[in-house]
C-alpha positions as CSV (number, residue, x, y, z in Angstrom):
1,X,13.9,10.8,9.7
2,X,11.9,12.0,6.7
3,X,13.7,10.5,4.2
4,X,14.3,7.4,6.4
5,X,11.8,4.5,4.8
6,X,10.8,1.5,6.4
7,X,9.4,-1.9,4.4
8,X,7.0,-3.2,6.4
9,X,6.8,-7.1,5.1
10,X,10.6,-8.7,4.1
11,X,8.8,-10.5,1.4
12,X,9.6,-10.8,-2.5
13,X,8.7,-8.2,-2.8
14,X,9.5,-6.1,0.0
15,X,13.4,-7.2,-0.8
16,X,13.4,-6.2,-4.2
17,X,12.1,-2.7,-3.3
18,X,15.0,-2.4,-0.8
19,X,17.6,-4.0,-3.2
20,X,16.4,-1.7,-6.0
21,X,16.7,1.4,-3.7
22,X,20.3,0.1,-2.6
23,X,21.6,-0.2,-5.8
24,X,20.4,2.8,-7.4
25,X,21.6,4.9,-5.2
26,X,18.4,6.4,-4.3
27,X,19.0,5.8,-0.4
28,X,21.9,5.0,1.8
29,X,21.3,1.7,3.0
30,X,21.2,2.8,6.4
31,X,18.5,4.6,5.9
32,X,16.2,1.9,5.1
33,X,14.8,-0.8,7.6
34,X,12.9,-3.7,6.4
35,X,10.9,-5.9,8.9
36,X,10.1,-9.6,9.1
37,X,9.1,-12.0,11.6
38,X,11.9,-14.0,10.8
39,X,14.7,-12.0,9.8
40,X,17.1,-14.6,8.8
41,X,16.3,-14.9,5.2
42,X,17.4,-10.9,5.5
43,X,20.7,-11.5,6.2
44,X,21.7,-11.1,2.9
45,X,20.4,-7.2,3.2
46,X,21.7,-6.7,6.3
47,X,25.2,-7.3,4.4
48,X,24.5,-4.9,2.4
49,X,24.1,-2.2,5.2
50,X,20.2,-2.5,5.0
51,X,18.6,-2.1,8.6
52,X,16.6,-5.5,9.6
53,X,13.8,-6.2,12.6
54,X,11.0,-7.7,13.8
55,X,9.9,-4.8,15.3
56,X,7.4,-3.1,12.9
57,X,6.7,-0.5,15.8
58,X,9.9,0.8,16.4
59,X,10.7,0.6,12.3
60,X,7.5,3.1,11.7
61,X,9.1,5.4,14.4
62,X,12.3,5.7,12.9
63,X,11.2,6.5,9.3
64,X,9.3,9.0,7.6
65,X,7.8,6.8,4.2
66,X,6.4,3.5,5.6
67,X,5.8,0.8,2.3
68,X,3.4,-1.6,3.2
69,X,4.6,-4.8,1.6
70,X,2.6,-7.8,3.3
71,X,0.1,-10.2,2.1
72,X,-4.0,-9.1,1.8
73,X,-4.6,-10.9,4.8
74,X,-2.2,-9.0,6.5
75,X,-2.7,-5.8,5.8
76,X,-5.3,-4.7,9.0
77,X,-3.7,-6.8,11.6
78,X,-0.5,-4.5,10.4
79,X,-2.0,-1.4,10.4
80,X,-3.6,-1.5,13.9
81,X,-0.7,-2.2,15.1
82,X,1.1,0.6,13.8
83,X,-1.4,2.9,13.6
84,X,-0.4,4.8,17.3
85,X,3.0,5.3,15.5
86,X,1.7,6.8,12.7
87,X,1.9,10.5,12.7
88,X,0.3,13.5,10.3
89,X,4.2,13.9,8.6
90,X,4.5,10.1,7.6
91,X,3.8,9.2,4.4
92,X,2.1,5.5,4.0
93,X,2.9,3.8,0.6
94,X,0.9,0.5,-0.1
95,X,1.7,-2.5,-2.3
96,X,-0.7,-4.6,-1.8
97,X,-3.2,-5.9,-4.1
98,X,-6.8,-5.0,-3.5
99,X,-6.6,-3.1,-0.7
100,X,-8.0,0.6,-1.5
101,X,-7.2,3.7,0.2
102,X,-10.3,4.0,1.5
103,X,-9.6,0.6,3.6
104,X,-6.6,1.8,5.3
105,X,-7.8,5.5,6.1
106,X,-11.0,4.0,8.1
107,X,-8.5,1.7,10.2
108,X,-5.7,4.8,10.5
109,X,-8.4,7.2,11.1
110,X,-5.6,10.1,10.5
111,X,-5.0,12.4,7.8
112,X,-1.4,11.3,6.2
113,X,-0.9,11.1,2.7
114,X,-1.3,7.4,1.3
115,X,-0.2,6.3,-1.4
116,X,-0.6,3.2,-3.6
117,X,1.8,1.5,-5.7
118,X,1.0,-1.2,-8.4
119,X,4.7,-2.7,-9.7
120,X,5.4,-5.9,-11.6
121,X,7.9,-8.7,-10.9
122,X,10.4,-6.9,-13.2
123,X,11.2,-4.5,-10.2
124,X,13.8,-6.9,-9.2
125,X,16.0,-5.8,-12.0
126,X,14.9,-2.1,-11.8
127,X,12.6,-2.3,-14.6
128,X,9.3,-2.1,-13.3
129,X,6.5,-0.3,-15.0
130,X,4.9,1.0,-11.9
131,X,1.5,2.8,-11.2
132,X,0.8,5.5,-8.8
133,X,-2.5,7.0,-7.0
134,X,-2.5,9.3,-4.1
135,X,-4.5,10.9,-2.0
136,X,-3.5,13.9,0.9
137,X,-0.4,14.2,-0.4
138,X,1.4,17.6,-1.5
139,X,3.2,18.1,-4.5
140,X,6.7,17.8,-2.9
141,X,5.5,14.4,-1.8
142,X,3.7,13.5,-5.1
143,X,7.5,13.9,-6.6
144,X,9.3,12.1,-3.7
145,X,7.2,9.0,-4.2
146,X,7.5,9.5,-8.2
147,X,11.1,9.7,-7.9
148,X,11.3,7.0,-5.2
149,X,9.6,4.4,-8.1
150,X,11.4,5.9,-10.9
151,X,14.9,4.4,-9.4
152,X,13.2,0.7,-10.3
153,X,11.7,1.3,-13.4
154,X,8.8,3.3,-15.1
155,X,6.2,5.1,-13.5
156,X,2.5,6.2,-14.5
157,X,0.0,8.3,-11.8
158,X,-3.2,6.9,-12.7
159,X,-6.8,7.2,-10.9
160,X,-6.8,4.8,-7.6
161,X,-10.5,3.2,-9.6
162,X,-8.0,2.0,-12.4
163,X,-5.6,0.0,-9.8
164,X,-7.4,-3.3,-10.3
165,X,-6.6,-3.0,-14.6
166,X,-3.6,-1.8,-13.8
167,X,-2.8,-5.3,-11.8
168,X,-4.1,-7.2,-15.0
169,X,-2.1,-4.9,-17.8
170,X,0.9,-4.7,-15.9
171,X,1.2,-7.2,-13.0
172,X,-0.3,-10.3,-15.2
173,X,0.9,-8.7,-18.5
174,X,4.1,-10.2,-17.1
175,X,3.1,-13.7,-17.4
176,X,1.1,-12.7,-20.6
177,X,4.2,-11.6,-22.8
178,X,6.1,-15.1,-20.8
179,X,3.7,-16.9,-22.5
180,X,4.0,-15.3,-26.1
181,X,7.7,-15.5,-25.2
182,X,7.3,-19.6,-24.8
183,X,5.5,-20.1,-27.4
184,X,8.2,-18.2,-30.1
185,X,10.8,-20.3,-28.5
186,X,8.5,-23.5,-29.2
187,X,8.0,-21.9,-32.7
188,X,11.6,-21.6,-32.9
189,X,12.6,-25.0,-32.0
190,X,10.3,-26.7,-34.7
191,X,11.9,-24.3,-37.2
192,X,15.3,-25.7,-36.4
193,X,16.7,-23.9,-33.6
194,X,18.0,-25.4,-29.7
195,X,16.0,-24.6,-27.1
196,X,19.0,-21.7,-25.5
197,X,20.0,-20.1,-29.0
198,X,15.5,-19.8,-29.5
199,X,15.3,-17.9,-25.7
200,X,18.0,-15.9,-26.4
201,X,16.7,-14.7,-29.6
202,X,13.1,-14.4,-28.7
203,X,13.7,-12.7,-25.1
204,X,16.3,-10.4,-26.9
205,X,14.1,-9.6,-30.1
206,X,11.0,-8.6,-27.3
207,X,12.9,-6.3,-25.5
208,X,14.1,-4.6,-28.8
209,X,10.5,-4.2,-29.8
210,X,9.7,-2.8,-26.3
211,X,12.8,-0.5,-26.3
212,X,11.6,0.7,-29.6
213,X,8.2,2.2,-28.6
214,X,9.5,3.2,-25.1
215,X,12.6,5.4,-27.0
216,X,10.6,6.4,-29.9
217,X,7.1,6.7,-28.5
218,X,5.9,5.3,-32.0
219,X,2.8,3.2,-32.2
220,X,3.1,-0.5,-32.4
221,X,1.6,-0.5,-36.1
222,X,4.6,1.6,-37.3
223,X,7.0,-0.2,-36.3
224,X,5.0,-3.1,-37.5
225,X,4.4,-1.5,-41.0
226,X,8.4,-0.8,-41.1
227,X,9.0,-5.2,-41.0
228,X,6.7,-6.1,-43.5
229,X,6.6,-5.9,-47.4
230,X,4.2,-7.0,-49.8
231,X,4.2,-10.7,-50.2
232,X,6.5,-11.1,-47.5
233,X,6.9,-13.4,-44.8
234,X,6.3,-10.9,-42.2
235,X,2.5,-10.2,-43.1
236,X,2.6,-13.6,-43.9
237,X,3.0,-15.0,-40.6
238,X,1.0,-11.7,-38.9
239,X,-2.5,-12.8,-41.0
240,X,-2.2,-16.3,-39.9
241,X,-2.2,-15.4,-36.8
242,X,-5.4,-13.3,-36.6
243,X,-6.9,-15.8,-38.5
244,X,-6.2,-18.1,-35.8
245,X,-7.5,-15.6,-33.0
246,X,-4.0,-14.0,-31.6
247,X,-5.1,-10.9,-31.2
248,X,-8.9,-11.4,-30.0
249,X,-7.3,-14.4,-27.5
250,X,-5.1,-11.6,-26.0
251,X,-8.0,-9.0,-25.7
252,X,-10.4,-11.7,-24.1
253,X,-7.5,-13.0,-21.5
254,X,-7.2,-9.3,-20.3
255,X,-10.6,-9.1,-19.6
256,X,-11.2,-12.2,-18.6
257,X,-8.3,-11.3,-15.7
258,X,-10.0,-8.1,-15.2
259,X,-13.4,-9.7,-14.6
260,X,-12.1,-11.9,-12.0
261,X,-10.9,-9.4,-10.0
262,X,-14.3,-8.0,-9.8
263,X,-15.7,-10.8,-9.2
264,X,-13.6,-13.5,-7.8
């Protein structure tokens, strides 16, 4: 049972975390069960050799890591009703947006190691960036969890205060880097390309760039500095941009995120 996991919450989310886990290789199917009210748009899991139910209670009792993947609003109608299940050698891994470990230990009112979990929407395709807090947990379990995430992409441990900028640097930085994405594809169009040859390049040239600090570990204004000669078109393009504001546009939309979440 202790390595047995149940996803509590068949979402989007939920789904990709079991499909990641499935395809990595990190569990046996069968030794995950994912739970849904209505367990018919799991079907496709359960082909797979995924467990599925509607039965949070007996999916808690069966498994030793419990990921809570339901919505906000959720969350303490889910844990009451689980909390008799829950016992001192589960390990409880949340999800979900906003709610602190803090909220979840005054409703368990046990002493099980919790963690939380911040991915992005890449998880899908196993290329999440991923950040981790934890609290109660041993080291063994620390590594478990760490190794659990690292099957769908990159993982960071980071202080559980730091969860809501990791939501806006990660989880929005998604739609962030979209939007620079859209816009070279727009830039590329008026320059003369169609609209699939300018995604293709675009998408493809800002992975490169990621892939290139991930492997190297070099700072952004190296690689930078490595594109761009005197004169050039490079620089060219890179000062008219600041002097339109890209860079202080960027740094204001983070924070401007960030400051919502504070104070909504």
């Amino acid at each position: 049972m202790k390595n047995k996991i149940a996803i509590i919450g068949g979402g989007n989310l939920g789904t990709a975390i079991a499909e990641g886990l499935v395809v990595s290789g990190f569990s046996q199917p069968a030794d995950i069960i994912i739970t849904k009210r209505n367990t018919a748009t799991l079907k496709g899991l359960q082909e797979k050799g995924v467990r599925i139910s509607s039965n949070n209670n007996e999916a808690v009792k069966k498994s030793g890591i419990i990921i809570l993947a339901v919505k906000p609003f959720q969350v303490k109608e889910v844990i009451q009703s689980i909390q008799d299940d829950l016992k001192e050698d589960h390990i409880l891994v949340s999800v979900i947006t906003g709610v602190m470990i803090a909220d979840m230990e005054e409703v368990i009112k046990k002493k099980i190691p919790f963690f939380r979990a911040m991915p992005n929407t890449a998880i899908a395709i196993r290329q999440s960036i991923t950040c981790l807090s934890h609290k109660n947990a041993s080291q063994v379990q620390i590594k478990h969890i760490n190794d659990l995430f690292s099957t769908l992409g990159k993982v960071v441990t980071i202080e559980e205060k730091l969860m809501d900028a990791a939501t806006v640097l990660g989880a929005c930085g998604t739609a962030f880097a979209m939007r620079y994405i859209r816009a070279n594809i727009q830039g590329g169009i008026e320059i003369g390309f169609d609209a699939l040859t300018a995604s293709l390049i675009a998408a493809q040239t800002v992975k490169g760039a990621a892939q290139l600090l991930l492997e190297r570990g070099s700072h952004p204004e190296y690689e930078i500095d490595k594109v761009t000669t005197p004169k050039g078109c490079t620089i060219a393009g890179l000062n008219e941009m600041e002097h339109r504001g890209f860079s202080s546009a960027l740094i204001k939309g983070i924070v401007a995120s960030h400051d919502k979440i504070l104070k909504p």
